[in-house]
C-alpha positions as CSV (number, residue, x, y, z in Angstrom):
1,X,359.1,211.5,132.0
2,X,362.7,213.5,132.6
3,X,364.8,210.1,132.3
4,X,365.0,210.5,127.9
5,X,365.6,213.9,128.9
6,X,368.6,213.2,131.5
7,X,370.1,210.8,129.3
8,X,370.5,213.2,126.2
9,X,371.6,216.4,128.8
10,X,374.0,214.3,131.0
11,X,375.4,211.8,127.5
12,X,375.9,209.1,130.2
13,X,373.8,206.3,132.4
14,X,373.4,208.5,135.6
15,X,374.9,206.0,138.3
16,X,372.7,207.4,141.3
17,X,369.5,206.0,139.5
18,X,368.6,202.5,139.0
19,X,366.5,202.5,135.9
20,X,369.3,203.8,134.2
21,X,371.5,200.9,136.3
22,X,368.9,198.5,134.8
23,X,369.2,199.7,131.5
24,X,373.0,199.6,131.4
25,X,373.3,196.0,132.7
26,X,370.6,195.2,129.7
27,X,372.4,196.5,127.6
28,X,375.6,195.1,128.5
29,X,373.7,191.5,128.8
30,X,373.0,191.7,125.1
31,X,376.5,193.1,124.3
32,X,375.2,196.3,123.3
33,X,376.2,200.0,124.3
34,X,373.1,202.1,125.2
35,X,373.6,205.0,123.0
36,X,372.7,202.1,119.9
37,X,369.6,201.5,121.4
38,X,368.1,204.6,123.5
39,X,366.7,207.3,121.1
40,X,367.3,210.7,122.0
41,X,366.2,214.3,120.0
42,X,368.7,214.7,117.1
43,X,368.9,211.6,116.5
44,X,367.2,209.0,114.7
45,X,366.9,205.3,115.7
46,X,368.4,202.8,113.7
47,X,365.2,200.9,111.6
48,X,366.9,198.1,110.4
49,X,365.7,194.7,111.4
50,X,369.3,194.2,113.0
51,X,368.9,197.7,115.3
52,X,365.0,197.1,115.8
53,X,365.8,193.2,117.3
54,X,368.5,194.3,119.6
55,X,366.3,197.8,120.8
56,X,363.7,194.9,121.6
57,X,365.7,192.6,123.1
58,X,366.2,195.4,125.8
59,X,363.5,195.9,126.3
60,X,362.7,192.7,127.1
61,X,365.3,192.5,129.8
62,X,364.2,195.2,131.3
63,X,360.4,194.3,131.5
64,X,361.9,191.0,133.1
65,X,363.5,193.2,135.8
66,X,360.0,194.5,136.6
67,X,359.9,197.8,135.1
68,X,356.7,199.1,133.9
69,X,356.2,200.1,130.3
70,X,356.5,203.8,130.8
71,X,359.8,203.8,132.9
72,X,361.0,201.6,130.2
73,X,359.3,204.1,127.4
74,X,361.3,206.8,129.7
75,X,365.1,205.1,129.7
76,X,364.6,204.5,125.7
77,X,363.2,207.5,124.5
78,X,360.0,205.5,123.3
79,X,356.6,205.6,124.2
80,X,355.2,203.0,126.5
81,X,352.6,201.8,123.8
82,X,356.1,200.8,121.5
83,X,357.4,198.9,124.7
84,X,354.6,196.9,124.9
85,X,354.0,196.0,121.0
86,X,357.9,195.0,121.6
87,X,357.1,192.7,124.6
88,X,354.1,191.1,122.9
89,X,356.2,190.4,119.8
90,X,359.1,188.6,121.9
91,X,356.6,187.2,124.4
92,X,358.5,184.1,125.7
93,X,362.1,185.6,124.5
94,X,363.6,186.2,128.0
């Protein structure tokens, strides 16, 4: 799973890939810019219920775009099992 790894190295949405496409235009959607919601080493997420809403709220976007749970895992620096506790919790939120 390089994409966490891309986005930390490169500190921008790579414009030749289109989960990173997906992600930006999710992010954009929900008025957001992805460096709030993508955690990357040496930084630590946000846990407020504010930061943990909009991180899911992506998410859910992107699951609605037809990513699976580990390419969206890999675009947020999470791990697919988070992604999906996210989806279940906003089941019916997209």
């Amino acid at each position: 799973l390089e994409a966490s790894v891309q986005l930390v190295m490169l500190d921008h949405i790579d414009a030749g890939n289109p989960l990173y496409l997906r992600l930006e235009a999710a992010c954009e959607a929900e008025g957001l810019d992805w460096r709030e919601v993508v955690k990357h080493p040496g930084r630590i997420a946000k846990r407020t219920p504010q930061a943990i809403a909009q991180r899911e709220a992506v998410i859910v976007r992107l699951r609605a775009t037809g990513m699976s749970y580990p390419e969206i895992g890999a675009v947020m620096g999470q791990s697919h099992s988070t992604v999906m506790a996210a989806c279940k919790r906003n089941r019916g939120a997209s």
